[in-house]
Phi, psi and omega in degrees: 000143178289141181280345207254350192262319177284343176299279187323341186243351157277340175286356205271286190303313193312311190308331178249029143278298155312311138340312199267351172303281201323318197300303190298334170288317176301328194295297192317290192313331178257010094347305216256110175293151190300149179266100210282167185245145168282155163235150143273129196241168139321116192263351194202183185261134203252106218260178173258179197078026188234149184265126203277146182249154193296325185289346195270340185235190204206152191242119153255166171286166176202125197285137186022192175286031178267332185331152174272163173343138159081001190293142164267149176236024173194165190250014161300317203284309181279337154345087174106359177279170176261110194280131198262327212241177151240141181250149193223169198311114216077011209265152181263137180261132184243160195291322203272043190196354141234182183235175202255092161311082184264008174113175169077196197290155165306324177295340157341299182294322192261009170280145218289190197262133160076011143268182178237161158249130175214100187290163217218141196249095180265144161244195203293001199256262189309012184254326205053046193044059183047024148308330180285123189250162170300106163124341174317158190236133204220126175245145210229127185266157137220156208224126209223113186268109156323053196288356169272354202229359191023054161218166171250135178253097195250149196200158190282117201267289191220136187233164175061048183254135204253127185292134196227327168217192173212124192076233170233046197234144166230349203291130171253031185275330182301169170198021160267147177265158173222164176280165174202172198246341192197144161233134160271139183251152128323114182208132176274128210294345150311304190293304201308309170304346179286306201280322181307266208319224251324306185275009164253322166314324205190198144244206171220160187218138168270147213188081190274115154328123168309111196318301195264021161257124189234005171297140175254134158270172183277297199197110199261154175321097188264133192241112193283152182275183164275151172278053036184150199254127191285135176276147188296159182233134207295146153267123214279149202275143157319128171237108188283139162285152190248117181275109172285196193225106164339116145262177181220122155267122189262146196230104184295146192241000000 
């Protein structure tokens, strides 16, 4: 045999040895599944405001690194949490979608860090005729009477304000208005003190917000009613003296 035909044909096997090496790791490697994680999802559909029970979730596999942020991987961590959403059946419960349960009531839970809750006794009027449902957002008139002066001075109190129930209802599943007697609002404890003094002054009116209108003014408008057209006030008539007129008599003597 020519030596230069076996060299060639030993790079020849090598070369192709080396190949079916690479192929069979590459083969392997997409063979072998991505490694998965638990998640905890919704075993059932979970309405809001409510504290979750080991029976409402469920642990699935999820497949690689995609879950989303903030995911749980066991159903001991959401257990006793408050749900801020609603939830639907398969759905991943996330840390920014519940909440942290410390006892007392549930609405508790869903009031935000350094606000307050505080309810307010509204009719089918201050109600906006029972359209305001739990998360609406709201800007609140208060209105101030002049009884000396027979007029009202009315101006924007607080705006972008947030509903947390309506009534003892925190549930945002209704979408019928209803009449109701009191909403509780979201307040920083500033507001709050605002709004009691406005409702010892005078009254408030509710004004509902578009969801994705969030501008504040800065220095809201203030808007005087009108003012009653001052009537002439009679003028008092003079009462001219009649100067009498001396005479003088001469008395002959």
């Amino acid at each position: 045999m020519n030596k230069r035909f076996i060299i060639m044909l030993s790079i020849a096997l090598l070369l192709a040895f080396l190949a079916a090496w690479i192929a069979n790791r590459w083969i392997q490697g997409k063979a072998q599944p991505d490694q998965a994680m638990s998640v905890v999802v919704a075993a059932v559909e979970i309405p809001f405001g409510v504290k979750l029970e080991e029976s409402q979730v469920k642990v699935i596999s999820w497949q690689g690194n995609s879950a989303p942020q903030g995911a749980y991987s066991s159903k001991e961590q959401v257990v006793n949490k408050v749900t801020m959403n609603k939830f639907y059946p398969d759905e991943i419960i996330t840390e920014k979608r519940v909440s942290e349960y410390l006892g007392g009531s549930t609405l508790s839970a869903l009031i935000s860090k350094e606000y307050r809750a505080i309810s307010v006794r509204v009719d089918d009027v201050v109600g906006v005729a029972g359209f305001i449902l739990p998360g609406n957002r709201v800007d609140i008139l208060a209105t101030k009477k002049d009884r000396s002066a027979n007029q009202a001075n009315t101006r924007t109190l607080l705006q972008n304000i947030k509903v947390l129930a309506v009534d003892q209802e925190a549930s945002q599943e209704k979408e019928k208005p209803a009449i109701v007697r009191a909403v509780t609002l979201e307040l920083k404890p500033e507001q709050a003190e605002v709004i009691v003094q406005a409702m010892q002054e005078g009254t408030i009116q509710l004004t509902l917000r578009n969801p994705l209108d969030n501008e504040v003014q800065e220095a809201p408008v203030k808007v005087a009613a009108a003012q009653p057209t001052p009537q002439p006030q009679p003028q008092k008539q003079r009462v001219k003296k009649r100067l009498k007129k001396r005479t003088l008599k001469v008395i002959p003597w």
